[in-house]
C-alpha positions in Angstrom: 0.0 0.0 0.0 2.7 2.7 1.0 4.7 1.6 -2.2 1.7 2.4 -4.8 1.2 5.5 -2.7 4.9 6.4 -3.3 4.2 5.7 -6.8 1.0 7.6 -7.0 3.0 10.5 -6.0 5.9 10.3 -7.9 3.4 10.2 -10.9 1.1 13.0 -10.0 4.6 15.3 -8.8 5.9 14.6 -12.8 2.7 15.6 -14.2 2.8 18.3 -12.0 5.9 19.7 -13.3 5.1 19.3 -16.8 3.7 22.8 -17.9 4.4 24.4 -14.4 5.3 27.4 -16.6 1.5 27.3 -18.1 3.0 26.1 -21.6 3.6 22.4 -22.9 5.7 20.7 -25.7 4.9 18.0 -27.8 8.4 15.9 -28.9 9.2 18.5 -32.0 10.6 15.6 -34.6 9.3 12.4 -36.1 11.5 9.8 -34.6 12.6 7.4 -31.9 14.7 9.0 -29.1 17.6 7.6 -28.7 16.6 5.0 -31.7 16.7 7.0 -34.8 17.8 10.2 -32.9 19.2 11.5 -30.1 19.7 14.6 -28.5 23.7 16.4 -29.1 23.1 19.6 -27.8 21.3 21.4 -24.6 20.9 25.2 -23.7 23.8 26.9 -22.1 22.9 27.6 -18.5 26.5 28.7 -17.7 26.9 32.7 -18.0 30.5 32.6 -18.3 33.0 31.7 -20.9 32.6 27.7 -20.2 29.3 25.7 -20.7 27.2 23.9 -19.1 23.8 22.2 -19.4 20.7 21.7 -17.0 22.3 18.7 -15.3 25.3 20.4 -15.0 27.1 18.5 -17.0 29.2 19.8 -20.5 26.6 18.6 -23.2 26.8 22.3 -24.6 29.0 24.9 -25.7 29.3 28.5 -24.8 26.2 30.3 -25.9 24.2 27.5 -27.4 20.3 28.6 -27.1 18.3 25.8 -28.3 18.2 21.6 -28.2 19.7 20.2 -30.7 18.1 17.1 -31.9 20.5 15.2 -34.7 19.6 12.2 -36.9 22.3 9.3 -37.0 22.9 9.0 -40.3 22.8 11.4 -43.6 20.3 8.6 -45.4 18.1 9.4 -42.9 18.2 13.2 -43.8 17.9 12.3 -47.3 14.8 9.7 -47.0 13.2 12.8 -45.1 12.7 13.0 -41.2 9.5 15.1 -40.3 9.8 18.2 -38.3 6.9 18.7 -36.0 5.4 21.7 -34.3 5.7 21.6 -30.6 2.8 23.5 -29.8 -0.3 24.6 -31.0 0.5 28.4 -32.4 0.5 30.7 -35.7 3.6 30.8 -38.2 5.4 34.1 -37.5 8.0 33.4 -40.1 10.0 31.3 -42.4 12.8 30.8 -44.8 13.5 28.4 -46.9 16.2 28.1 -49.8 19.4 27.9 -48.5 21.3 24.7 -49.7 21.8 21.7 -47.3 25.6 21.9 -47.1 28.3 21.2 -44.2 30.1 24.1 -42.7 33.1 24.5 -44.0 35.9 27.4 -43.8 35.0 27.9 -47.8 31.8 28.8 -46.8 31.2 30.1 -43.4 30.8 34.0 -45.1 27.8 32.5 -46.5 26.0 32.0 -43.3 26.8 35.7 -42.3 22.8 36.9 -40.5 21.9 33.4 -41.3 23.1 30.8 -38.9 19.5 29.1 -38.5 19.7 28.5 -42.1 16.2 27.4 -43.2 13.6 27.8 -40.6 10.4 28.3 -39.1 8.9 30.6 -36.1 6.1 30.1 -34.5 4.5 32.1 -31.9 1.8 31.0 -28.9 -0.1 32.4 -26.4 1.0 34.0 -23.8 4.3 35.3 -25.1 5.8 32.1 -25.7 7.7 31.3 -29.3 9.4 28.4 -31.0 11.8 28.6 -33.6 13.2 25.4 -35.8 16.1 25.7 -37.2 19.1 23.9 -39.8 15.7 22.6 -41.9 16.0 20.6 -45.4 16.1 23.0 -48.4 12.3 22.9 -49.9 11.0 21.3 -47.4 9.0 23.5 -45.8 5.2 23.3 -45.9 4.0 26.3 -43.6 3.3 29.9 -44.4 3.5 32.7 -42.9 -0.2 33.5 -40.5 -0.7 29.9 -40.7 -2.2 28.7 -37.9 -0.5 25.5 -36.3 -1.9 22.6 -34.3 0.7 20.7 -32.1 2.1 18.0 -34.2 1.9 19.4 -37.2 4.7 18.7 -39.8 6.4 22.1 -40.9 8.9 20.3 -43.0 11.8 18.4 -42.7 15.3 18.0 -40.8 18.5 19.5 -43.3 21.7 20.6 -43.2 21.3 24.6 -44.1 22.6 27.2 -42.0 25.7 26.9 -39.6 26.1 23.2 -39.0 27.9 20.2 -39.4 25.3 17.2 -38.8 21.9 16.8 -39.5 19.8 17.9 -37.0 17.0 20.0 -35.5 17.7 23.0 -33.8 14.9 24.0 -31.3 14.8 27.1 -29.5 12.3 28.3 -27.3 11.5 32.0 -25.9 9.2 33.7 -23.3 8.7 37.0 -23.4 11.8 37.2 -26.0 14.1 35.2 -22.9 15.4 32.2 -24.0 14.2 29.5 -21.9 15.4 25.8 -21.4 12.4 23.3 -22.0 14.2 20.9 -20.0 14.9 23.2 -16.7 12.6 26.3 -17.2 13.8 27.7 -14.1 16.5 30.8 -13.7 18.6 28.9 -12.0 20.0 25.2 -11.5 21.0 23.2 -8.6 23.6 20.2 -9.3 22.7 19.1 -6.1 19.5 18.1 -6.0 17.1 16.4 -9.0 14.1 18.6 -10.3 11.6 17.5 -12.3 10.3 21.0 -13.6 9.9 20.5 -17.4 7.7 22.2 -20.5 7.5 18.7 -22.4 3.8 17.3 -22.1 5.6 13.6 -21.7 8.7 14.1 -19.8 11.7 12.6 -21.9 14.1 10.5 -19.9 
């Protein structure tokens, strides 16, 4: 009895903490996590010259303001992996256009205002707005005032912009602050475990 209480808890604490910000997040790409993707990047919670991410460990870089969601192999870019919209919202913007290339020192000047490559934003209620970035060139099905149900496909994961792999770029903003769907809060503790988390099923 005190052991399916515990669990009862644990359960109702997680779903809890999903949303605690009054904004959830469906999983933003067509694929298996950890499968047929996996996650490379996490927001930068460290303000100084280093990096760190919400665990406190280095699975970012200095400055990085987005999840980066990569795809293993380039035949999967190529087949086509879906990019989805995280929430229910209304295109804001989009570009599409750029070539799917690697960056290179040839042409880095080519990125120059451009780093997302092509992309997609989306803007919700409340202030809240996603942006998708590093998309497949053509691929995007959206326009701009189009409204958005979570879910939907915008188009599909490239290699434009400034990057190196294949992979989704997601960044999320409240109120024009970025904000770390994995630890919404200010501030992180490596010393204790939080649950707090935008995504509407918590990813492990």
């Amino acid at each position: 009895m005190i052991r399916r209480f515990c669990a009862i808890l644990i359960v109702a604490c997680i779903s809890q903490a999903a949303g605690v910000q009054g904004f959830e997040l469906s999983f933003p790409v067509d694929c298996a996590l950890d499968r047929s993707c996996y996650i490379q990047q996490y927001v930068d919670h460290d303000t100084t010259a280093g990096a760190s991410d919400f665990t406190c460990s280095g699975l970012s870089y200095d400055g990085h303001k987005g999840t980066d969601f990569a795809l293993i192999t380039l035949r999967q870019m190529e087949d086509g992996v879906n990019v989805l919209s995280a929430a229910e919202g209304r295109v804001a913007g989009l570009r599409d256009g750029m070539k799917d290339q690697i960056l290179s020192s040839k042409n880095r000047s080519d990125f120059q205002g451009k780093n997302c490559g092509n992309g997609v934003v989306i803007t919700h209620e409340t202030g809240w707005t996603t942006q998708y970035c590093h998309m497949k060139q053509g691929s995007i099905r959206v326009q701009k005032g189009q409204k958005v149900a979570a879910g939907e496909i915008l188009g599909q994961i490239g290699l434009s912009g400034r990057t190196e792999f294949p992979h989704l770029h997601l960044t999320m903003r409240k109120d024009q602050k970025v904000i770390d769907p994995f630890h919404p809060k200010d501030r992180i503790n490596c010393t204790t475990s939080d649950q707090t988390t935008l995504w509407k099923d918590p990813l492990d």
